[in-house]
C-alpha positions in Angstrom: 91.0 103.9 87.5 91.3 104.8 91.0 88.7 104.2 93.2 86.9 107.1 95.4 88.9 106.2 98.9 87.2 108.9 100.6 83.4 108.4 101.8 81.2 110.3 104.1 78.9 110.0 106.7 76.4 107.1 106.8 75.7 103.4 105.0 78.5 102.6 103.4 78.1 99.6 101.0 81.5 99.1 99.0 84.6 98.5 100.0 86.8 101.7 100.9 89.7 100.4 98.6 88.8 98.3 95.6 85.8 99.5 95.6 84.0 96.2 95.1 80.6 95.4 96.1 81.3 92.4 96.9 81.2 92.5 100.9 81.0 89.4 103.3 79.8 89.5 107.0 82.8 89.3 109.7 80.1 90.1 112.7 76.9 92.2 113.4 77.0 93.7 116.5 73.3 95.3 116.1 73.8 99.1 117.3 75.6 100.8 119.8 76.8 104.4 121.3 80.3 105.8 121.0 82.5 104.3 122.7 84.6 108.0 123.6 82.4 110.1 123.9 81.4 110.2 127.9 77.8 111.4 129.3 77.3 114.7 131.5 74.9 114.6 134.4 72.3 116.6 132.3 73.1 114.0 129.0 72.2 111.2 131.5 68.6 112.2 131.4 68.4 112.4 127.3 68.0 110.1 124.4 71.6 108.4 123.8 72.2 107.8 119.4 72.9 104.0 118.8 75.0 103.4 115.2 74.9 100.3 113.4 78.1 98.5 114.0 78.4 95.4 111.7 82.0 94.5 110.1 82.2 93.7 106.7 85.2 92.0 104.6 86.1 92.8 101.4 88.3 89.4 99.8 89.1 91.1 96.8 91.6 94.5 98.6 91.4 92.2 102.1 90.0 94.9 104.1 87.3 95.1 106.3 85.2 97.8 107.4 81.9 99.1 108.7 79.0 99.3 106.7 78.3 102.5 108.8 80.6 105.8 109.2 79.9 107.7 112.0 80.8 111.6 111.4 84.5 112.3 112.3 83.3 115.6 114.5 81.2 113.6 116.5 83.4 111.0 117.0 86.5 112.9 117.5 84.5 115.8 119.4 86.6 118.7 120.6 86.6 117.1 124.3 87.8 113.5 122.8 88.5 112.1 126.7 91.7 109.6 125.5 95.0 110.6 126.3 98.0 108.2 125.1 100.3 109.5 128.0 98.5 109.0 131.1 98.7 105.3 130.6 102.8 104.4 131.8 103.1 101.2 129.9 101.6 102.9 126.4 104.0 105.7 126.9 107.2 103.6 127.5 105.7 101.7 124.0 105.9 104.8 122.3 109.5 106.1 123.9 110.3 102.6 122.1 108.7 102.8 119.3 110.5 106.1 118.2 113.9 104.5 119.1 112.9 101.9 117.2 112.4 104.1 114.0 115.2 105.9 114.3 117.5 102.9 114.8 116.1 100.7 112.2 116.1 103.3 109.6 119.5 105.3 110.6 117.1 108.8 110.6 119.8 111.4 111.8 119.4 114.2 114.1 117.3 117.2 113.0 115.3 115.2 110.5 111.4 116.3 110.7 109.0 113.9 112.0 105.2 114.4 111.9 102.5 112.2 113.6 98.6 112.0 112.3 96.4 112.1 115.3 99.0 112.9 117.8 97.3 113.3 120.4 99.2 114.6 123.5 102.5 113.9 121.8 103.9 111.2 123.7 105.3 109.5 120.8 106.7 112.5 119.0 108.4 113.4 122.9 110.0 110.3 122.3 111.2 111.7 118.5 112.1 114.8 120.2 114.2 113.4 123.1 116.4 111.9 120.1 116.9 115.1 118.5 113.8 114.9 116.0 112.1 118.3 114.8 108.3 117.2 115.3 105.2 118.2 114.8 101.9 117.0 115.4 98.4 117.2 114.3 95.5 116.7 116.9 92.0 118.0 116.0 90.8 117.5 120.0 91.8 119.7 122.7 94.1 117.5 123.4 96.5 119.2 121.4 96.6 121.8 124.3 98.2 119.5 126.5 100.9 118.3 124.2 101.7 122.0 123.7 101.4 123.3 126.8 102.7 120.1 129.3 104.6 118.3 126.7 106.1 121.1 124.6 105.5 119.2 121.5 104.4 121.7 118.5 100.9 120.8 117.5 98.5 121.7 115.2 94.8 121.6 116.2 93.7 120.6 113.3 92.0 117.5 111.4 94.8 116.0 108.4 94.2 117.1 105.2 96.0 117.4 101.8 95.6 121.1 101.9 96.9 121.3 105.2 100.0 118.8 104.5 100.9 121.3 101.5 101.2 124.2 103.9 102.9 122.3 106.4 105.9 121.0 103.7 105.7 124.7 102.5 106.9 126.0 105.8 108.7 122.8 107.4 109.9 121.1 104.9 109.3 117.6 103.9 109.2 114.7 106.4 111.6 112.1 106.1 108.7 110.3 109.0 105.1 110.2 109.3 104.0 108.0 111.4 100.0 107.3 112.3 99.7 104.8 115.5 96.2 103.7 115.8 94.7 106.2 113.9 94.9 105.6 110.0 91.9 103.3 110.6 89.9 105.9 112.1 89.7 108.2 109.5 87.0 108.0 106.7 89.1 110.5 104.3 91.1 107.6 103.7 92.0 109.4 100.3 92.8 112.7 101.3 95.1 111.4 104.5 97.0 109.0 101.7 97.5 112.0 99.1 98.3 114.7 102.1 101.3 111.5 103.2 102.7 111.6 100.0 102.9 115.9 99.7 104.5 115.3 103.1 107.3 112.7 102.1 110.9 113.5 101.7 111.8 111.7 98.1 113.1 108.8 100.5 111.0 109.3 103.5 109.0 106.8 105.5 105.3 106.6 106.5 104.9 104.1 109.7 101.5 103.2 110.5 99.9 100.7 113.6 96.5 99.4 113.4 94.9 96.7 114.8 95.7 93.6 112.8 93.0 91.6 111.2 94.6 88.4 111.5 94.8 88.8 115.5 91.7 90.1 115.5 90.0 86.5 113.9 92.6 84.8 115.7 91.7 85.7 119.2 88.1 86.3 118.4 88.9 90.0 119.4 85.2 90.8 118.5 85.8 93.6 121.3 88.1 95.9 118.8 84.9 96.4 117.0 83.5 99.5 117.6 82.5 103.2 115.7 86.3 104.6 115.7 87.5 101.3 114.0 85.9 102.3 110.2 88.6 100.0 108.9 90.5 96.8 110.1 93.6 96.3 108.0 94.8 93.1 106.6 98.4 93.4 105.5 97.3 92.3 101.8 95.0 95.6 102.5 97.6 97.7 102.8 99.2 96.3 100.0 96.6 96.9 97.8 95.7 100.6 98.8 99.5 102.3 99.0 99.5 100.4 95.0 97.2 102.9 94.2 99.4 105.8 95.1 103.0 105.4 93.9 103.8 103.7 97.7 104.8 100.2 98.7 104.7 98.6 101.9 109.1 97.6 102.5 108.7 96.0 106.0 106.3 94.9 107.9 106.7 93.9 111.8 103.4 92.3 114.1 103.4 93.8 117.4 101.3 93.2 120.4 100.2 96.3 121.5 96.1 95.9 122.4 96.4 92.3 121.8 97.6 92.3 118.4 98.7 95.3 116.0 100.3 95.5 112.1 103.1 97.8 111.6 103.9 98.4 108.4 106.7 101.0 106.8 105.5 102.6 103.8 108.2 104.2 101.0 108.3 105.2 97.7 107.9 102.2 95.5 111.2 101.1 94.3 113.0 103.0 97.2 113.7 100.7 100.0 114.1 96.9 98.8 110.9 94.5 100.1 111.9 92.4 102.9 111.1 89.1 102.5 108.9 89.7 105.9 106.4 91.1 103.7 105.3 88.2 101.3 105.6 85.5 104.6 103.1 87.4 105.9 100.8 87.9 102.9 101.4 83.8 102.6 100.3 83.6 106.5 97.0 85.6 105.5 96.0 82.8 102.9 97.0 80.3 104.6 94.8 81.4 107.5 91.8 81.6 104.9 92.0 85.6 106.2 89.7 86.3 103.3 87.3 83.3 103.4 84.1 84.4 104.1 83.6 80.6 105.3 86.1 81.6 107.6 84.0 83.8 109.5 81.3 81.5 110.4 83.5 80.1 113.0 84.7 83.6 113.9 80.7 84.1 114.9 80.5 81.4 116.5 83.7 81.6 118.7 85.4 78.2 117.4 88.7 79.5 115.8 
């Protein structure tokens, strides 16, 4: 039976992929304010909200989460301040990370490429400058900028299954989706899965970049903890989830973007052959007690 991946607003007290239970403090970082979402003169003189923020692991999918979701439109607000291309050395990532792509997996010229959450388009401008059709989908005003300065199509929209029907209707399907720093974000964790599979050419790839959970508890990066993070993936996680929906993760790649980040390629199961990259990794996880909850003690206490 597949479990509800999608939740909503507020406690959340079982695991977003197996849903088990069975959940095991990582850290409780009491409450706190959004992180993104900066104060106006007049908002400095007002009550501020505080969220819980305490990260939970589940060691049966290897995922952990918050215990609390935020509401995505507060969060992700329609002036959402964060703009990937104002910052030179996260832009040149991005140029390199869609050469990458298209050099690893021999994508030809006039394939369509689609980004989750692309913000003001500076990866898909990297797409584009190798003859890529693109198209993004940015629910903040942000979206004007990659428009109107980047020239990058974009939809102003939050991604949905609906909306990933009409966009294979009248684009076709995507032989790459790609999500950097932003599949973690996103409590319709469900609806963003299904709406990547409507999008999928039969031999298409989804790419996604999160913070990784082993780089997390090994640099005590209790810092990456905060209300956009719902989820920090584990690569057994990942696993686990695209099993559910007819993917498989075929290569996997650490990267160390904000001091430590996954990247894992998502197909078709059956469709690309696993690389042997993937199970060294899920043996590193174990090996690294990644989903010990004794584990975590130390984490606490700083002594990893």
């Amino acid at each position: 039976m597949l479990p509800d991946h999608d939740v909503g607003p507020g406690p959340l007290t079982r695991c977003q992929i197996s849903g088990s239970s069975n959940l095991e403090l990582v850290i409780d970082l009491d409450c706190h304010p959004l992180c993104d979402s900066l104060l106006s003169k007049e908002e400095l003189n007002r009550p501020e909200p505080y969220n819980p923020l305490r990260l939970y692991i589940c060691p049966e999918s290897g995922l952990a989460q918050l215990d609390y979701v935020v509401e995505g439109n507060v969060v992700y607000h329609p002036d959402y301040p964060y703009r990937s291309g104002i910052t030179k050395e996260l832009e040149m990532y991005q140029r390199a990370f869609a050469q990458d792509v298209v050099t690893e997996l021999g994508i030809s010229k006039q394939a369509f490429s689609l980004d989750i959450g692309s913000n003001d388009g500076t990866l898909l401008s990297g797409f584009k400058q190798l003859g890529m059709r693109t198209l993004g989908v940015e629910p903040t005003n942000v979206a004007r900028i990659a428009r109107q300065e980047n020239g990058i199509e974009t939809i102003q929209s939050f991604f949905t299954e609906a909306l990933a029907k009409e966009i294979a209707r009248d684009y076709g399907k995507a032989k790459v989706v790609t999500a950097t720093n932003v599949f973690a974000h996103m409590a319709s964790l469900g609806e963003v899965t299904r709406g990547i599979c409507q999008l999928l050419d039969h031999n298409g790839v989804f790419i996604t970049e999160s913070h990784y959970l082993l780089d997390v508890l090994e640099k005590t990066q209790f810092d990456t903890v905060y209300h956009e993070h719902i989820r920090t993936y584990s690569l057994k996680s990942f696993v686990t989830l695209f099993g559910y929906y007819g993917l498989e993760v075929f290569q996997v790649r650490r990267a160390d973007r904000y001091g430590g980040n996954i990247r894992a390629y998502v197909a078709r199961k059956g469709s690309p052959p696993v690389a042997k990259a993937v199970g060294d990794l899920l043996e590193l996880e174990i090996s690294r007690g990644l989903f010990d909850p004794k584990t975590y003690v130390g984490f606490r206490a700083g002594r990893i």
